[in-house]
N, C-alpha and C positions, 0 to 999 in steps of 0.2 A: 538625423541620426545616421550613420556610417561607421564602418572597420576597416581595420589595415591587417593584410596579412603578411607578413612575413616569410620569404622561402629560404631557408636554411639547408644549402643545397651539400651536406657530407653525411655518410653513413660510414657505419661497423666495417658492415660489409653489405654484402648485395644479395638479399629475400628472394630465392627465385623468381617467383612471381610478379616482383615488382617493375612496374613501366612508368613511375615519376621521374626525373632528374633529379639525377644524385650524385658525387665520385666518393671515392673510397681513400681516395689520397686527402689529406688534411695538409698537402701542401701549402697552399693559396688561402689557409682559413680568414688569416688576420688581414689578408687584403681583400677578401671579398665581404668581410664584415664589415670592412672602411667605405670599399663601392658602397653596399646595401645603405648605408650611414647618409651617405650624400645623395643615392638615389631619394631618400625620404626629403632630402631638405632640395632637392629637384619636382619632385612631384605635390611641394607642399599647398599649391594651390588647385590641386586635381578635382579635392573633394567640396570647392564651394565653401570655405568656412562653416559647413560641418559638426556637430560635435563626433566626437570619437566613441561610441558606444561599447564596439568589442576590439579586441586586438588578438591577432591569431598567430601564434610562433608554428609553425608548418615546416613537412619538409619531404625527403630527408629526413634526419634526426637533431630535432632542437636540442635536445638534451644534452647533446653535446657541447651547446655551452656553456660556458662559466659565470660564476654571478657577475662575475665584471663587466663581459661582454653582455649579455642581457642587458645589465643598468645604461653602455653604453648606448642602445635602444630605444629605454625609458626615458633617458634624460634628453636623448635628440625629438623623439616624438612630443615630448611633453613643453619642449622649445618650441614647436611649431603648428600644435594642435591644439584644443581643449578634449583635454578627457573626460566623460563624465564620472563623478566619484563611484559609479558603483557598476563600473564598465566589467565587462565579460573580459577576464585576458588567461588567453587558456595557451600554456605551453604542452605539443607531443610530444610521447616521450619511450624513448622504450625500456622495460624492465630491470635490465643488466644497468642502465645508467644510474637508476633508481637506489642507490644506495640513501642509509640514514642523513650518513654528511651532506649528499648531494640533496637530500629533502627537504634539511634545514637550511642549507643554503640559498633554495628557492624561495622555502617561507619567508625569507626575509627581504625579498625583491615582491614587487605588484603583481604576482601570477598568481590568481586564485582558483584555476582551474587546471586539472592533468588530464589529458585524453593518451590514456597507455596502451600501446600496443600489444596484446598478451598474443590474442589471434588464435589461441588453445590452451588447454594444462592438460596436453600429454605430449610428451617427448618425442612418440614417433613424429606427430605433425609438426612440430617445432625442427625436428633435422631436416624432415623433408620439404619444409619451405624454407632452409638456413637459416633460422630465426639468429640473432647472437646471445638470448637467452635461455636460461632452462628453465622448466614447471618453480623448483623452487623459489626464484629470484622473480617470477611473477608472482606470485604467492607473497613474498616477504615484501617487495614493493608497495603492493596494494596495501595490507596490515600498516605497515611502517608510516605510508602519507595520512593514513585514516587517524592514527596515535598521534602525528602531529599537526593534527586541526584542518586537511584538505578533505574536505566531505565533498565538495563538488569535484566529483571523480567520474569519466565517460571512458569504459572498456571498449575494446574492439577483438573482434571475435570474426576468424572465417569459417564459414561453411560450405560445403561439398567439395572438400579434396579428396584426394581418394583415399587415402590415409586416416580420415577422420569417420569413423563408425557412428551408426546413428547412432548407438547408446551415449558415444562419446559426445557427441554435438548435444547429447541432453544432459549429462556430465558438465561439461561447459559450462552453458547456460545455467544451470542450477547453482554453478559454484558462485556468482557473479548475485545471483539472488541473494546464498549464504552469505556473502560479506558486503550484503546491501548497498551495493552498487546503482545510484541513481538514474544513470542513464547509459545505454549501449548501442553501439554502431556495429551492423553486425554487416559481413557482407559473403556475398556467390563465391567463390575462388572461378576468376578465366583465367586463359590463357593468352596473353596479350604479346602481338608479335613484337620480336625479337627481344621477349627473356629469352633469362636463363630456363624458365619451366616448359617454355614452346621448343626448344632449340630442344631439352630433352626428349618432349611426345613425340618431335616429328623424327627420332632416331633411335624411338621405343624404349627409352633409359627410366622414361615417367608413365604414367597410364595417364588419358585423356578425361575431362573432368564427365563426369555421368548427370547427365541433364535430368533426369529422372531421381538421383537420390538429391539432387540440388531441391529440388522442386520439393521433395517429402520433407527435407530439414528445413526447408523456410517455413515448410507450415507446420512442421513442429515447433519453429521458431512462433510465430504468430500464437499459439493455443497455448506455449508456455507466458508469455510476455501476457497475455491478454487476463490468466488465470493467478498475475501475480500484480495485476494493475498498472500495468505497464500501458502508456499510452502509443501503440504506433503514429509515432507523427507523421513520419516518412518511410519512404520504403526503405531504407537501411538503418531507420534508429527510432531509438525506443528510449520511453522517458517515464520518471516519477511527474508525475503532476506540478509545474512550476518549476523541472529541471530541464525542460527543451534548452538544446543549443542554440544561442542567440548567434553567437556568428553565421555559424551554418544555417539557421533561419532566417536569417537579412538575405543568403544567397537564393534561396527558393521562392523569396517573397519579394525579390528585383529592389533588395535596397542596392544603395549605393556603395560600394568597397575601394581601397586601393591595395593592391599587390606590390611589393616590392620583393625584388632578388630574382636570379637567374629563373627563368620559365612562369616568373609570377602572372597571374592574370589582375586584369582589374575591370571595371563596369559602372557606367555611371547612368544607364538606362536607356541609351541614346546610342553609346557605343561600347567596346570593349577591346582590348591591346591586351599584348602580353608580351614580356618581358622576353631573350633571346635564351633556350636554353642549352648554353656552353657558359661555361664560367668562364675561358679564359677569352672567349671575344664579348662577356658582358662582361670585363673588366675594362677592358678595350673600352666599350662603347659609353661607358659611365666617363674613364677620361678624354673622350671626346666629346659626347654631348654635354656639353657644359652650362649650355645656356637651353636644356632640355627641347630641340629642335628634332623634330622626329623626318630624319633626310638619312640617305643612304649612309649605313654605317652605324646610326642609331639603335637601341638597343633593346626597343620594341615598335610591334605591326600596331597599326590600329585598321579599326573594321567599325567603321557607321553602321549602324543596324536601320536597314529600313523599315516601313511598317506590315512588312508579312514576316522578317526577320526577328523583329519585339515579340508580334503575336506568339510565333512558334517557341520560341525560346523561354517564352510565357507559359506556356502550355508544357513546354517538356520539363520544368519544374516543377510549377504548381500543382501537375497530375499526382505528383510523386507523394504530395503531403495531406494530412488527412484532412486539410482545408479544399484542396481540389481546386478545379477552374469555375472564378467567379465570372457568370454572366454580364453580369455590371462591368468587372474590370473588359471583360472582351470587347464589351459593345462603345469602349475610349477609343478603339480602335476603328470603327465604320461599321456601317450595318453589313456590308460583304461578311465580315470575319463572322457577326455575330448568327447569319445565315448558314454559313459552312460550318461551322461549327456545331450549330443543332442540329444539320442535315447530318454529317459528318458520326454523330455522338449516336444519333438513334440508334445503328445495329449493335452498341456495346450497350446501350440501355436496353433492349430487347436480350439480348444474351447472360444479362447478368451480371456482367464485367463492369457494367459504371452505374450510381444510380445519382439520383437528385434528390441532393439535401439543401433544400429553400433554394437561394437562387445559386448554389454551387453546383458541382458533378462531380464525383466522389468515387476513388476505384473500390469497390466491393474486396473482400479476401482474394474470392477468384480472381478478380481484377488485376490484384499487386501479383499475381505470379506473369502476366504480360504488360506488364507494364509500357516498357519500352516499343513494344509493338503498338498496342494503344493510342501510345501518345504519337507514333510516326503517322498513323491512320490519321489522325484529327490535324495534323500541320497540313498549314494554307499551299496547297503547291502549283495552283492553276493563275 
């Protein structure tokens, strides 16, 4: 079982905040959908014959394409993989693309899943992160796929801007209940160097994100989700019971993926590459690698993962899910890791922050507000 993700590397416009790869120009669309096209029928023997479980349209902004382009996609992956019939293929998408026609449009192609960007329903926060939509048009999106038979719907929502009130971050969230919304990706707002939101803090045009109301809304976020049966599965999403993201769950649970398109990553447990992010030298390098030779020029790194490399990289996912780090899986790795690791683990066991469920380790509430810290404590570094 394995996924392909897709990077679909154009936007509206540019979300201050955002630090993916994107351009805004739709210059180069129809020849970088040509690359990505050939990059798949290059990489088609990445995944081991495989079956194809989820397929993920990523980006950027997918929605920006047309059913045509899409099918063109469907029919190249389905040339060179098995899909299974009841595979996860979730396109993102943001709200303003979201029209009727563009809904039905979709319904009629293989994507059975929408992960939309809404990130709020109030206006201030939406200018002040230049969203390219309005409250409305997240509103009428959401209704409108639900009317035409897309129940498996994943919202995304940020929290602790400065712009966003906690009343409003329970506002949010409540609304997402209101239109029974099965699953949610909620996330912190940083400020990641060289946006557009850092380039304002550091010339005082923005206010700086407040670690402290970040901290009060995640766990407002937690006490609502948990009061509404919401499973957290991971530290950033939340699930109806039998609506986890399977793609995103193959990622924290070290299945196996391929990436395609500019900045794509991929991982096969052993190593992981990732695609060059410029589209117009992974144009370049898609017409040069021809015979997928990875030699200067080429259009992705690749990086062998040795075995303190697997463990940590084990460890800084698995912490994140409320599956946690299996003892068993650690101890595939040598008795060293599975030593360091329970030596390593005690003082977040004594503190509260982790505890042991059967042979797992599991972050507490308290736990998921350091997560990250956590998990750098517990990687192999000696």
């Amino acid at each position: 079982m394995s996924g392909i993700y897709i990077h679909i590397p154009f936007c509206k416009q540019a979300c201050h905040y955002c630090n993916f790869h994107f351009s805004t120009s739709m210059k180069y669309k129809s020849e970088i959908i040509n690359a990505i096209l050939k990059e798949i029928e290059l990489q088609k023997n990445y995944l081991a014959n495989k079956n194809i479980k989820t397929i993920y349209f990523g980006g950027g902004t997918p929605s920006l394409l047309n059913e045509r382009e899409l099918n063109l996609f469907f029919e190249k992956i389905n040339q060179l993989f098995h899909i299974e019939k009841d595979a996860e293929i979730t396109l993102e998408a943001n709200p303003d693309d979201l029209t009727l026609e563009k809904l039905r449009q979709l319904k009629s192609t293989p994507i059975n899943r929408l992960s939309i960007g809404v990130q709020s329903f109030a206006e201030i926060d939406l200018k002040s992160m230049n969203r390219a939509h309005n409250v409305k048009e997240a509103e009428s999106c959401i209704q409108n796929a639900q009317s035409l038979g897309f129940n498996n719907l994943t919202v995304d929502l940020i929290y602790g801007s400065p712009s966003t009130s906690n009343e409003q971050w329970r506002r949010n969230v409540q609304k997402l209940f209101d239109f029974e919304i099965p699953h949610l990706s909620c996330y912190c707002l940083t400020i990641e160097p060289g946006t557009a939101l850092d380039h304002f803090v550091k010339r005082g045009k923005a206010q700086p994100v407040d670690d402290e109301k970040s901290a009060h809304q995640f766990e407002v976020l937690m006490q609502m989700m948990e009061s509404n049966n919401y499973h957290h599965y991971e530290i950033s999403n939340f699930a109806k019971p039998g609506n986890y993201a399977r793609h995103n769950s193959n990622y924290w649970s070290g299945v196996s993926y391929l990436g395609v398109g500019p900045s794509a990553h991929s991982f096969n447990g052993k190593s992981r590459q990732w695609n060059i992010a410029n589209n117009a030298l992974y144009l370049k390098a898609i017409d040069f690698d021809k015979n997928n030779i990875n030699e200067k020029g080429s259009r992705f790194e690749v990086e062998i993962l040795s075995l303190k490399q697997q463990y940590n990289e084990y460890i800084m996912t698995a912490l994140r899910t409320m599956w946690g780090c299996n003892l068993g899986k650690i101890r595939t790795w040598g008795d060293d890791f599975e030593k360091y690791f329970l030596k390593s683990s005690e003082v977040f066991l004594k503190n509260g922050t982790l505890k042991q469920d059967r042979g797992s380790f599991v972050l507490t509430k308290k736990g998921k507000l350091l997560a990250d810290n956590i998990a750098m404590e517990l990687f192999f570094e000696t």
